[in-house]
C-alpha positions as CSV (number, residue, x, y, z in Angstrom):
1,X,-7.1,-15.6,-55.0
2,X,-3.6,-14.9,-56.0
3,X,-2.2,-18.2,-54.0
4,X,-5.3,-19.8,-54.9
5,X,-6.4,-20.6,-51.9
6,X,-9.7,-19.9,-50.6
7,X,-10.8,-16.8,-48.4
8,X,-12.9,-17.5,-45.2
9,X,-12.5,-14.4,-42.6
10,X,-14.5,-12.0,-40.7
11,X,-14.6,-8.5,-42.4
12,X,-11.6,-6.8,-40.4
13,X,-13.8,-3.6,-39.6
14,X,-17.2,-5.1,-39.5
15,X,-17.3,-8.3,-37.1
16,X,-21.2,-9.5,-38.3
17,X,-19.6,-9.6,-42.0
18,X,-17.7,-12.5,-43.5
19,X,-15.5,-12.8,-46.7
20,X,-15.9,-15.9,-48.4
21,X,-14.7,-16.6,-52.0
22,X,-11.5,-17.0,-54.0
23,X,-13.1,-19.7,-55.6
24,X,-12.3,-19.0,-59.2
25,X,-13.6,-22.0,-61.9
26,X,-13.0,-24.3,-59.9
27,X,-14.8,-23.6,-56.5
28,X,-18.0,-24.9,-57.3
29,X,-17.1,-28.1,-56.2
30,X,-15.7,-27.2,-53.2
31,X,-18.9,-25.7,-52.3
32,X,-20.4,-27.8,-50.1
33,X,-16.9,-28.5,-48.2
34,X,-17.2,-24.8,-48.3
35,X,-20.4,-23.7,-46.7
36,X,-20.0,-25.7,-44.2
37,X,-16.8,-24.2,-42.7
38,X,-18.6,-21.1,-43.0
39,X,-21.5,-22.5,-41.1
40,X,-19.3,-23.6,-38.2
41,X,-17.5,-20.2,-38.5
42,X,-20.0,-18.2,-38.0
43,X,-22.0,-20.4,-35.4
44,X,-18.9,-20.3,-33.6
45,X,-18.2,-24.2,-33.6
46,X,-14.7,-23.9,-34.9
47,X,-12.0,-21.8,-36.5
48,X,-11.1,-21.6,-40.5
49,X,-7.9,-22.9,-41.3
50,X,-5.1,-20.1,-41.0
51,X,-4.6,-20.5,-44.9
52,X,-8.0,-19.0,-46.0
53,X,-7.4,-15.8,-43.3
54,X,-7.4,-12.0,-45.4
55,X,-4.1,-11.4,-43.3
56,X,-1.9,-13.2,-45.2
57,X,-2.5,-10.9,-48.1
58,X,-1.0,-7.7,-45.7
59,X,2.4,-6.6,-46.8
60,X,5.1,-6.5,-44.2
61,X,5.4,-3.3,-42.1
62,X,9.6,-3.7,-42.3
């Protein structure tokens, strides 16, 4: 991603969908960190970190 920082978030218009990637070259090896988050995230277990969320790509409304 453009802060190269991963992207783990629901879809913002379709709840069952998730957004995972970002992961240019170098994800692969994050892969299994990876999957797992997205595991708990979509089990419901626990939250991604606010730094992979698709929101702090919006531009400010001001």
């Amino acid at each position: 991603s453009s802060d190269q920082n991963f992207i783990l978030d629901r879809h913002p218009e379709a709840e069952n969908v998730w957004i995972v990637g970002g992961g240019s070259g170098h994800g692969f090896k994050h892969g299994p960190a990876l999957g797992e988050m997205v595991g708990d995230a979509v089990l419901g277990l626990k939250r991604p970190p606010s730094e992979f969320a698709l929101s702090r790509f919006k531009k400010n409304s001001s």
